[in-house]
DRENZAFI-771685 format. One record per atom (N, C-alpha, C): residue in three letters; y, x, z. Coordinates in steps of 0.2 Angstrom, whole numbers, padded with zeros to 4 digits, always signed. Layout:
REM DRENZAFI-771685
alaYXZ;...
END
This chain:
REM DRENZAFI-771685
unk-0231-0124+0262;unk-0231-0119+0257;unk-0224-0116+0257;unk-0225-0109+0256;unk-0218-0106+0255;unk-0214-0110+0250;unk-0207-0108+0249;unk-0204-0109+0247;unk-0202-0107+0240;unk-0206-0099+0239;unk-0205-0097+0232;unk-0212-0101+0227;unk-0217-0103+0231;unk-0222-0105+0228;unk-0221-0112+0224;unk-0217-0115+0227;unk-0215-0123+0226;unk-0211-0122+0219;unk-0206-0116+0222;unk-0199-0113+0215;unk-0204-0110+0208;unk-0208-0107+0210;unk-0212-0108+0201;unk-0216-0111+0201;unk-0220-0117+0207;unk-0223-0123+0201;unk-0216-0126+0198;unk-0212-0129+0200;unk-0209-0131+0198;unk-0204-0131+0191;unk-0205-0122+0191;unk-0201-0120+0184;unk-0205-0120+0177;unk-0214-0119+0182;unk-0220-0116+0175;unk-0219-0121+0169;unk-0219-0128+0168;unk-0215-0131+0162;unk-0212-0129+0160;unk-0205-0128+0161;unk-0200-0125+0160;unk-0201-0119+0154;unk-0206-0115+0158;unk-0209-0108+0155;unk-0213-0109+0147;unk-0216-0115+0149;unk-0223-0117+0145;unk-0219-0120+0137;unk-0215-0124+0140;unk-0212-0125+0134;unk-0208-0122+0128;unk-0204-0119+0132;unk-0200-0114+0128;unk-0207-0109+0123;unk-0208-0108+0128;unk-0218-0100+0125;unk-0217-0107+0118;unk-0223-0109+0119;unk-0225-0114+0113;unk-0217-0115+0108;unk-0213-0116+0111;unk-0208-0120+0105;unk-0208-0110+0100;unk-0206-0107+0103;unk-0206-0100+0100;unk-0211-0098+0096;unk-0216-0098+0100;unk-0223-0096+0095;unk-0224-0100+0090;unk-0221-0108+0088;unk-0222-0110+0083;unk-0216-0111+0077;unk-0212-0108+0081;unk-0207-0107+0074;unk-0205-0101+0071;unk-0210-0095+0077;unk-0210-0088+0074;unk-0218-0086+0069;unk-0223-0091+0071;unk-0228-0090+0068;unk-0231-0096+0065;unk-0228-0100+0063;unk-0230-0105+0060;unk-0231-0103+0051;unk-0233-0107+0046;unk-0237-0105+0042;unk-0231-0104+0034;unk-0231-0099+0031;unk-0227-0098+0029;unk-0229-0098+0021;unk-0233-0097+0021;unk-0237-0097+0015;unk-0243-0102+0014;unk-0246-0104+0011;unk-0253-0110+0011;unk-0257-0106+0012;unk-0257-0098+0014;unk-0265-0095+0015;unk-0262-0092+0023;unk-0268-0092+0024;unk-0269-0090+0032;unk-0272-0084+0033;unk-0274-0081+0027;unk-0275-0070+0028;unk-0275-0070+0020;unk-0269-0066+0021;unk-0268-0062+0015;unk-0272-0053+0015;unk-0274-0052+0008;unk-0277-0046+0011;unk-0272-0042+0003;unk-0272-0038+0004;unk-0267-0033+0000;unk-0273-0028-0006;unk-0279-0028-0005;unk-0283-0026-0005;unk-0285-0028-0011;unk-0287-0025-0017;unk-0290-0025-0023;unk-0298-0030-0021;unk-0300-0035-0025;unk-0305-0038-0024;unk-0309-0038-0031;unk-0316-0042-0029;unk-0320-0043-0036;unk-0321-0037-0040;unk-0322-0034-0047;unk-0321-0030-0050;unk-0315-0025-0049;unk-0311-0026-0050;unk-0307-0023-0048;unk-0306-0016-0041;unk-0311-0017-0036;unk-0311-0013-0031;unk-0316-0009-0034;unk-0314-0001-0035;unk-0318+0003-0035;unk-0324+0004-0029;unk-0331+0007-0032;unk-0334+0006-0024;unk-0334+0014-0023;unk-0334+0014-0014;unk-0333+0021-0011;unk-0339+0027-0012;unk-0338+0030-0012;unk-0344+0036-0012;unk-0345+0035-0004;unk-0351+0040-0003;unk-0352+0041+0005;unk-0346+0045+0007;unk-0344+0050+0003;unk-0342+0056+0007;unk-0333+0051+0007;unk-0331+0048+0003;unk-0325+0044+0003;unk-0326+0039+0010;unk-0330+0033+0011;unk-0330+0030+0018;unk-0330+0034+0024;unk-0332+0040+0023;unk-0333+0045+0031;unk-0326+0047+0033;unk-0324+0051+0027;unk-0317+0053+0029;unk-0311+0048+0030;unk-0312+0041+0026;unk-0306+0037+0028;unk-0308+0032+0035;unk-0315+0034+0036;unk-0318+0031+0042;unk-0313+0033+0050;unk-0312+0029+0053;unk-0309+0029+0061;unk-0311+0034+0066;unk-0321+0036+0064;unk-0323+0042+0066;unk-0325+0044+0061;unk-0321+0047+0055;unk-0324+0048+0051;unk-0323+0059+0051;unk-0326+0062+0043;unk-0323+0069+0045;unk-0319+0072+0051;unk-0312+0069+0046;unk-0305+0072+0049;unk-0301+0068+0057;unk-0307+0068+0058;unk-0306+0066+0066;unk-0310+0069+0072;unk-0306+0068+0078;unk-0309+0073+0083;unk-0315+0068+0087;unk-0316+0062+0084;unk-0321+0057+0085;unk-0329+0060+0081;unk-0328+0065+0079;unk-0335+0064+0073;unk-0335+0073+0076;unk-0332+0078+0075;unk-0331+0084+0080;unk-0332+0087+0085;unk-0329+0083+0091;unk-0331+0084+0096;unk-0338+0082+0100;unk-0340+0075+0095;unk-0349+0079+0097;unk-0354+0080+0095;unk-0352+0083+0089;unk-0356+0087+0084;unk-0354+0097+0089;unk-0349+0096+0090;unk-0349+0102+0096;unk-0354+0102+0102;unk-0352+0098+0105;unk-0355+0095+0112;unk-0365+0093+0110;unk-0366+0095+0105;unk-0374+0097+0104;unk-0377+0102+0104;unk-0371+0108+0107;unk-0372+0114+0110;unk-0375+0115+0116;unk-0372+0108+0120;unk-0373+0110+0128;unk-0379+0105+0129;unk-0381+0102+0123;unk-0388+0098+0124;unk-0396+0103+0123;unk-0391+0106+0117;unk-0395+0111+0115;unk-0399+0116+0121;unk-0393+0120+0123;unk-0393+0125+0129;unk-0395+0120+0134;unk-0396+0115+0139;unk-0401+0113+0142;unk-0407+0113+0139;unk-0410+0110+0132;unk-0416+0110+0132;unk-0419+0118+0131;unk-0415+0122+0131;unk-0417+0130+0130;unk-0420+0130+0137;unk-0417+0127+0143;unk-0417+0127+0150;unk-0424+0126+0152;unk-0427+0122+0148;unk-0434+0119+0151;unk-0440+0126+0151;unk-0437+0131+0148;unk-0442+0138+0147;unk-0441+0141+0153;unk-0435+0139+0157;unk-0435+0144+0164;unk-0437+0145+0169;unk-0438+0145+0173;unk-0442+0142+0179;unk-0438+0139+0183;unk-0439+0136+0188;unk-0437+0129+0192;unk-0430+0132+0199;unk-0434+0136+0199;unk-0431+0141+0204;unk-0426+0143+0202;unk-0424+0147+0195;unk-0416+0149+0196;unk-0411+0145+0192;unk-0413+0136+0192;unk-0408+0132+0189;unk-0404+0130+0196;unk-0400+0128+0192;unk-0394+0126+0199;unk-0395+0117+0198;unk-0394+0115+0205;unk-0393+0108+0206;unk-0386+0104+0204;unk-0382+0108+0207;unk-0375+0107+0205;unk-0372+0105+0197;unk-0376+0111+0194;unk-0375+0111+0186;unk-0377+0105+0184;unk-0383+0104+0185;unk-0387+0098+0182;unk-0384+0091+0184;unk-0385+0091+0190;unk-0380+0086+0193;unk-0375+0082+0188;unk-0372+0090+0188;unk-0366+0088+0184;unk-0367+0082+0177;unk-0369+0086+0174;unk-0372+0086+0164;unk-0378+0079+0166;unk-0381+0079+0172;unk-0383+0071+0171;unk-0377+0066+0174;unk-0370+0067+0175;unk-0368+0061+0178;unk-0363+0062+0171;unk-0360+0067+0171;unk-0356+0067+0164;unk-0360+0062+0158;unk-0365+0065+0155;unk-0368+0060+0151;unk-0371+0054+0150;unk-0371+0052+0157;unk-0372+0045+0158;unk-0364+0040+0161;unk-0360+0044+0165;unk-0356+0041+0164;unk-0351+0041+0155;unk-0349+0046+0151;unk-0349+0045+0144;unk-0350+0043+0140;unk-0359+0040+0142;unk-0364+0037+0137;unk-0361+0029+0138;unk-0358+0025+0144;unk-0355+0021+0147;unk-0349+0018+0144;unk-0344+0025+0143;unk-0337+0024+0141;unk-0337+0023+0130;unk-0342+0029+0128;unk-0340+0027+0122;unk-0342+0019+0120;unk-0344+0017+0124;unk-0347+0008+0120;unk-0340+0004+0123;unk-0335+0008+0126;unk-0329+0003+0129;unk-0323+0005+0126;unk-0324+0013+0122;unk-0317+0014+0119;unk-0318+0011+0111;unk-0311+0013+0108;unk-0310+0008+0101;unk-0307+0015+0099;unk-0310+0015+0090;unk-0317+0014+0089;unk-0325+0015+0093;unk-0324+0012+0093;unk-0332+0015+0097;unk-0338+0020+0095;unk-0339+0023+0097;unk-0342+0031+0094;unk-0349+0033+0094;unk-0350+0030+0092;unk-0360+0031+0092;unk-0362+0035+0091;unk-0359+0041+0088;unk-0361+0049+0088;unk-0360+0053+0094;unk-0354+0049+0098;unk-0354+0054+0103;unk-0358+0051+0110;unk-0359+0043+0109;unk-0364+0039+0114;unk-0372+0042+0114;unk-0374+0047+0106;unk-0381+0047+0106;unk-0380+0055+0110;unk-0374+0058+0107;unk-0374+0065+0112;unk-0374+0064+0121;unk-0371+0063+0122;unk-0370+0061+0130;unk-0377+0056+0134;unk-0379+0052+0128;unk-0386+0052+0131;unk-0393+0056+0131;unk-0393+0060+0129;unk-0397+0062+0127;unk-0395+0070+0131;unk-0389+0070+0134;unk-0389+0076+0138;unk-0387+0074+0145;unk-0388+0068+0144;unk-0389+0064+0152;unk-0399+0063+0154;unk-0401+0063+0148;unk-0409+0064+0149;unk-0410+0072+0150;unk-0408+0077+0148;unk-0410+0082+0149;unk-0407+0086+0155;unk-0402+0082+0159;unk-0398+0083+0162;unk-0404+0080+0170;unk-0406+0073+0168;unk-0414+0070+0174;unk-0417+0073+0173;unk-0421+0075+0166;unk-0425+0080+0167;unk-0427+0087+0172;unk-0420+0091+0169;unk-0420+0097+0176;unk-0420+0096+0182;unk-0414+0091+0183;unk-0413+0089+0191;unk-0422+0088+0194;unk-0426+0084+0189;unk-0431+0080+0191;unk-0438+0086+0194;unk-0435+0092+0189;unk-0441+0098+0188;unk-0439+0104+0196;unk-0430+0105+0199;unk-0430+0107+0202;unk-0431+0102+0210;unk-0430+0094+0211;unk-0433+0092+0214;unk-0440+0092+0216;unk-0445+0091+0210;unk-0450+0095+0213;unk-0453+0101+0214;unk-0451+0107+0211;unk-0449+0114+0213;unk-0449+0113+0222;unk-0444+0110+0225;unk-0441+0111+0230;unk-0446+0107+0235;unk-0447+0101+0234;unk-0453+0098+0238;unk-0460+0103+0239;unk-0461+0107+0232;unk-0469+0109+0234;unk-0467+0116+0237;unk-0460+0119+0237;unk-0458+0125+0244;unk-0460+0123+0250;unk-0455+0117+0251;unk-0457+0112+0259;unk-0464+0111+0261;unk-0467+0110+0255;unk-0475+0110+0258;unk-0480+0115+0259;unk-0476+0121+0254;unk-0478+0129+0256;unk-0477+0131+0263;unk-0471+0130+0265;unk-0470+0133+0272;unk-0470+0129+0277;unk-0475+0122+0275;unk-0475+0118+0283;unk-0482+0122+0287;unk-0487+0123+0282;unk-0491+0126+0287;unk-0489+0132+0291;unk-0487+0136+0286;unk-0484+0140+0290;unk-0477+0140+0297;unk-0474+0136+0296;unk-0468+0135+0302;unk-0475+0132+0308;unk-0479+0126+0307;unk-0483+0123+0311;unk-0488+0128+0316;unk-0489+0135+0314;unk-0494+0138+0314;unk-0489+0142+0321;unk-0484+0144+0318;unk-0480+0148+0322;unk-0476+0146+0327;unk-0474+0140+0328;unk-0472+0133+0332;unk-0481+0134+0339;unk-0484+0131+0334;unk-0492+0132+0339;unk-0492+0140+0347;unk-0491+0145+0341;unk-0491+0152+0343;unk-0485+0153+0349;unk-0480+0149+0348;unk-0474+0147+0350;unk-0475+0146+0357;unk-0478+0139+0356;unk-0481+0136+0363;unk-0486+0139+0365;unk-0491+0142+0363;unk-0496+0146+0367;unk-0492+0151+0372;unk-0488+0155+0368;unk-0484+0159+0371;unk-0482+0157+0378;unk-0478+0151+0379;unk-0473+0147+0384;unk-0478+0146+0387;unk-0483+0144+0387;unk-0491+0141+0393;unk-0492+0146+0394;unk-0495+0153+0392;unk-0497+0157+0397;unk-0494+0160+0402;unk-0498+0161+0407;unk-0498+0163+0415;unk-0493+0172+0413;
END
């Protein structure tokens, strides 16, 4: 075994004790209750209206948590307007796009704090609209390929006929 390896097992007691002696003379119990709450109880707590819990809410009004995807249901919007176009002059790159964005952010708000469920129901729902397209100019694209096989095969044939004769 190295030699640095041997020098902190050797010290991690050392380490372990100290921790503990501190955490118990810095947090040990000073009071006889174990959570104080500051907080008016029983009668005394007036009860919230809706529109009170929303605004002192973490994603409540006055945050860019409760905004940014009440905006962001523009570009869900403007996809499902998309489904009226024809297959042929959506871009794949676009879609591509708006389905990984919304499935990878459908992803992320259940990991961030507080956690955002208005903007997880936005991002999924333009991660479906986002497969959908992809899925419409996918097959758009396959029934071309199957337009112009017989034709490429015909002209291939003609091709080779040409090279055989005398």
């Amino acid at each position: 075994m190295p030699a640095t390896t041997t020098l902190f097992r050797a010290a991690r007691p050392v380490f372990q004790q100290s921790a503990s002696r501190t955490f118990r003379t810095n947090f040990s119990r000073q009071t006889g209750r174990r959570f104080a709450s500051t907080a008016p109880t029983g009668e005394a707590a007036a009860p919230q209206t809706w529109f009170q819990r929303m605004w002192n809410s973490p994603v409540g009004l006055k945050t860019v948590h409760f905004w940014a995807p009440v905006m962001k249901w523009a570009i869900v919007i403007a996809g499902i307007s998309d489904f009226a176009r024809p297959a042929e002059k959506l871009s794949l790159m676009q879609n591509g796009a708006l389905t990984a964005t919304g499935l990878i952010w459908t992803r992320w708000c259940f990991v961030i704090t507080p956690k955002n469920y208005l903007l997880a129901a936005v991002n999924f729902f333009l991660g479906c609209v986002g497969i959908t397209q992809v899925a419409r100019i996918a097959i758009y694209r396959s029934s071309q390929k199957e337009k112009n096989l017989p034709e490429a095969a015909e002209a291939k044939v003609a091709e080779v006929k040409d090279a055989v004769k005398p």
